[in-house]
N, C-alpha and C positions, 0 to 999 in steps of 0.2 A: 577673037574678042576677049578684051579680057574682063575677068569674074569679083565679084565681090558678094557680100553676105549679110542682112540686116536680119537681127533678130529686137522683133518687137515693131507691132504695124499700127503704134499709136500715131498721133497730129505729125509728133517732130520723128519718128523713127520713120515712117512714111515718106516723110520729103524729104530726108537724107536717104533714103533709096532711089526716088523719084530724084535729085539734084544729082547722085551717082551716074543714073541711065542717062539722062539729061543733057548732062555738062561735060560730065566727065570720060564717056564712052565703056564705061560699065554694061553687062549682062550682070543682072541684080536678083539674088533670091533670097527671099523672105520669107522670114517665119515669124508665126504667134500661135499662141495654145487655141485648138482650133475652138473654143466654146469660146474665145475673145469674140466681142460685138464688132471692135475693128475689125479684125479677121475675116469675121460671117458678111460684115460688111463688102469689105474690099472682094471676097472670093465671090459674093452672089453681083455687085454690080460693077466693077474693079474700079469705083471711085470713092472716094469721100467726101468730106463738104469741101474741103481746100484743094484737091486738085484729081487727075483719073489718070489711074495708072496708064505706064506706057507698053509696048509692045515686048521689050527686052527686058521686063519687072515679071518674074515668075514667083508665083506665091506657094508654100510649103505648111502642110501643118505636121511636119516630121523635123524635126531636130536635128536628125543627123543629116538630112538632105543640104543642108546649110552649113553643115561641117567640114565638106569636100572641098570648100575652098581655102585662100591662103590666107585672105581678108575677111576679115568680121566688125562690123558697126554693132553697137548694143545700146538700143535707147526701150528701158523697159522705165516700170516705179522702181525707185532707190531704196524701196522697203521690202521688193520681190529679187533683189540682184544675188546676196547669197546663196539662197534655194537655187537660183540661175547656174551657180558657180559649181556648186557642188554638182549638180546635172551635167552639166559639159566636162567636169573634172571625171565624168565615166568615158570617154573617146577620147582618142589621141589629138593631142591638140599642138602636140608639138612642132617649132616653130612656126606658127601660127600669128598673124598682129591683129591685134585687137582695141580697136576704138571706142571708149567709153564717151557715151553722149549724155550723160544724164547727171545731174546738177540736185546734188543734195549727200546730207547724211544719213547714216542707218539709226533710227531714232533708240535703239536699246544699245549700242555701242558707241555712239557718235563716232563711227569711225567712216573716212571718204571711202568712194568706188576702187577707187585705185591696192588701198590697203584691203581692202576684202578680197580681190580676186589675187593679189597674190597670198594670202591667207589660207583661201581655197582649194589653191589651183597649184600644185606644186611641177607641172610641166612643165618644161623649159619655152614661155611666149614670151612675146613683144606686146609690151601695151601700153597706150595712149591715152588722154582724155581733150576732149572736145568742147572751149568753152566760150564763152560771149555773147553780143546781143544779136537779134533778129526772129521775126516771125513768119513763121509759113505763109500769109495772110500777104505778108509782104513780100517775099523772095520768090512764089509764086507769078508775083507782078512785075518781076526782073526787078524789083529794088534791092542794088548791094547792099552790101555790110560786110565786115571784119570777123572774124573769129582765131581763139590761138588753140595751138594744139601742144601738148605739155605731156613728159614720161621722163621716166629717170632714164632713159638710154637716145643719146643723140640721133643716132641712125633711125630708130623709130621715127621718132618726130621730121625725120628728114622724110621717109618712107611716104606717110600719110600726107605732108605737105607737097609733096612734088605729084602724087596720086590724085590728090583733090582739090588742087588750086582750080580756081575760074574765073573768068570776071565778074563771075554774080558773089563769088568770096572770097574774100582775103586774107591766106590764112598768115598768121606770126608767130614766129617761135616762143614757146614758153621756155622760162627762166626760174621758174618756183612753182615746180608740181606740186607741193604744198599747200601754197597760196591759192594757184587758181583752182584747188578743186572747194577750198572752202570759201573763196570768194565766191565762187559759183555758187556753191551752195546757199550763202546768209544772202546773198541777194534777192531770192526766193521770201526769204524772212521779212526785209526789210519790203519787200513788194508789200505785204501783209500789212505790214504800218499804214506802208502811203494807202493804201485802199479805204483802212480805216478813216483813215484823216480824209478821204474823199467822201465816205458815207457819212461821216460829220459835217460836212461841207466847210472844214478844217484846212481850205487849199495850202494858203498859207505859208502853213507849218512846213506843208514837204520841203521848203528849200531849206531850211534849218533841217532837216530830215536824214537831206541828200547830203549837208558838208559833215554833219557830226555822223552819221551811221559807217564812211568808211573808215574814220578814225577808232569806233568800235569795232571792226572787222579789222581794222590790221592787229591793234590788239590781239587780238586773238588768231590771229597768223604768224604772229610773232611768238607768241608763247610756244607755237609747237613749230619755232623753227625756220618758220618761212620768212619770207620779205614784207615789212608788213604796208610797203610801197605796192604792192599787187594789186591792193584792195583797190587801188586808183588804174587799174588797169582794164585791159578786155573785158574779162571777164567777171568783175565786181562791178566800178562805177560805169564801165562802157556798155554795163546792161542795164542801167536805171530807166531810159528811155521805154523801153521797150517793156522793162519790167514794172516799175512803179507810175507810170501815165498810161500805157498803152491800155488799149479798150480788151486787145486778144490776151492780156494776163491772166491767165488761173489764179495766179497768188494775187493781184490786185483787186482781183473781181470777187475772190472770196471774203476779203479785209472789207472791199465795201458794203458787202451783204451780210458778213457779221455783224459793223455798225450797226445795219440798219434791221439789224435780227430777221433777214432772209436766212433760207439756204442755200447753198452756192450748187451742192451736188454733183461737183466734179472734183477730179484731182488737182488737189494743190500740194505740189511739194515742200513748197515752206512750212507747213502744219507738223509733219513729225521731225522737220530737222529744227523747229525750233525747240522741240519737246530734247532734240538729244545737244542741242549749244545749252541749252538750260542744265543739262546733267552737266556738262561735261564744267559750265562755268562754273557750278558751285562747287563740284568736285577739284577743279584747281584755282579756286578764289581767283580767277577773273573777272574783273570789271564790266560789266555788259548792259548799263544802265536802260537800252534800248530793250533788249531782247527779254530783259528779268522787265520789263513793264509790259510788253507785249506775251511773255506767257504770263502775267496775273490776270490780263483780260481774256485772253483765248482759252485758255486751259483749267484758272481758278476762278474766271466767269465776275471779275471785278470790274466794278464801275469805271466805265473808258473815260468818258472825260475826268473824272476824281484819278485818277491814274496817272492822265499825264500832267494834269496841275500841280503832282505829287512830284513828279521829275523836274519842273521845275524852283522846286524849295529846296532843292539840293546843295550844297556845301560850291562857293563860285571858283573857279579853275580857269588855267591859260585856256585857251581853245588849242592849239598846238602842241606836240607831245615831244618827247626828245625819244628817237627810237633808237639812238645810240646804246 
């Protein structure tokens, strides 16, 4: 039978264990630091609220237990994956492939998943990242979807795709490991808008939302490089559904509960990656008219509606950009 490795037994690190054992014919072992709630969870009933572990899903609260294999998935927060790095950088990890699932930047570096664990990790691995739209809630329920998988080494990306295809998903080769990992990322961001504009009862607005927010995201894919076409891809606009309407959002369900000055009380990872697109745009005079309006409200706690009425007395422009 063959073996694979999930470290991290949150919603989405869970079901991509569980879709492993599943679908794919994986023996799956899993770790999280054993005082995790998931964790205490999963080992006292081996389910959660989205679905119950399987037979072939062995749980670990040791680190290196999960290290014996060749394959490792990683869906931790984007704000605990350093500290990650530098931990696994004490065991041999050499040739090893490593799939990053997690969708965001590190709010004090603005820098993606990808650039930290080679950072980190000076072993010679293979690694991946995992991007696009779908929800446990739904994939659960047999409903497909798409996802791409992106690395600067071909073989990898061959590696993971031919390992984890299935009909419940469709994987496609990425073309701008750059792009999809910060499309992945702002997408999160922009969930936080639409949410907003839902606890305003602002529907509206989302489709003006959804055409100008990729045009600010490739901007800024563009600047460090990438395509700035990506942002119209899997893992940018082909996760709006799912991310800016869906009911199971973290990031949209928090935007709505800001409006409405609840708390949300869970993880949302567009909350620190907005905080580090915001360094990182003033820091290189990037255009971000979205993002620079959404951290005055979230962060300098400025009046939302006055905000956005503010974006629109702005100086009038093509709506299309020349990315030549």
């Amino acid at each position: 039978m063959k073996k694979i490795s999930l470290i991290g037994c949150g919603r989405w690190g869970t079901f991509l264990g569980w879709y492993a054992a599943k679908y794919c014919g994986f023996d799956v072992d899993m770790y999280d630091i054993p005082t995790s709630p998931n964790f205490i969870e999963l080992r006292d009933t081996r389910k959660n609220p989205y679905l119950t572990l399987l037979d072939n899903m062995t749980l670990h609260d040791n680190l290196s237990a999960v290290l014996k294999n060749d394959t490792i998935i990683v869906s931790i927060g984007c704000q605990y994956f350093r500290g990650l790095c530098q931990e696994l950088n004490q065991y041999d990890l050499s040739g090893k492939y490593f799939l990053l699932a997690m969708k965001g930047l590190e709010e004090d570096s603005a820098k993606y998943m990808h650039q930290i664990m080679r950072e980190e990790i000076k072993q010679p691995i293979h690694i991946a990242v995992l991007a696009g739209p779908g929800h446990v809630q739904d994939y659960t329920k047999g409903v497909p979807s798409c996802v791409v998988v992106d690395s600067d080494e071909a073989e990898t990306k061959d590696y993971f795709i031919k390992n984890l295809s299935s009909e419940l998903i469709r994987f496609y080769y990425g073309a701008d490991l750059i792009g999809n990992q910060i499309g992945a990322a702002m997408k999160n961001v922009i969930g936080i808008a639409a949410g907003i504009l839902d606890g305003l009862e602002w529907y509206g607005l989302k489709g003006a939302l959804m055409a100008r927010a990729p045009i600010e995201v490739g901007r800024f894919i563009k600047h460090f490089h990438g395509n700035p076409q990506t942002a119209y891809g899997l893992a940018h606009l082909g996760d709006y559904e799912a991310t800016l309407f869906s009911k199971y959002s973290h990031n949209r369900t928090f935007g709505e509960k800001f409006a409405r000055g609840e708390d949300f009380g869970k993880l949302a990872e567009g909350v620190p990656t907005l905080k580090a697109v915001k360094l990182i745009a003033d820091k290189e005079h990037i255009d971000m008219p979205i993002c620079q309006a959404l951290y005055k409200v979230v962060y300098e706690h400025a009046d939302i509606k006055e905000t956005i009425r503010q974006m629109f007395s702005r100086n009038i422009k093509q709506e299309f950009e020349n990315w030549d």
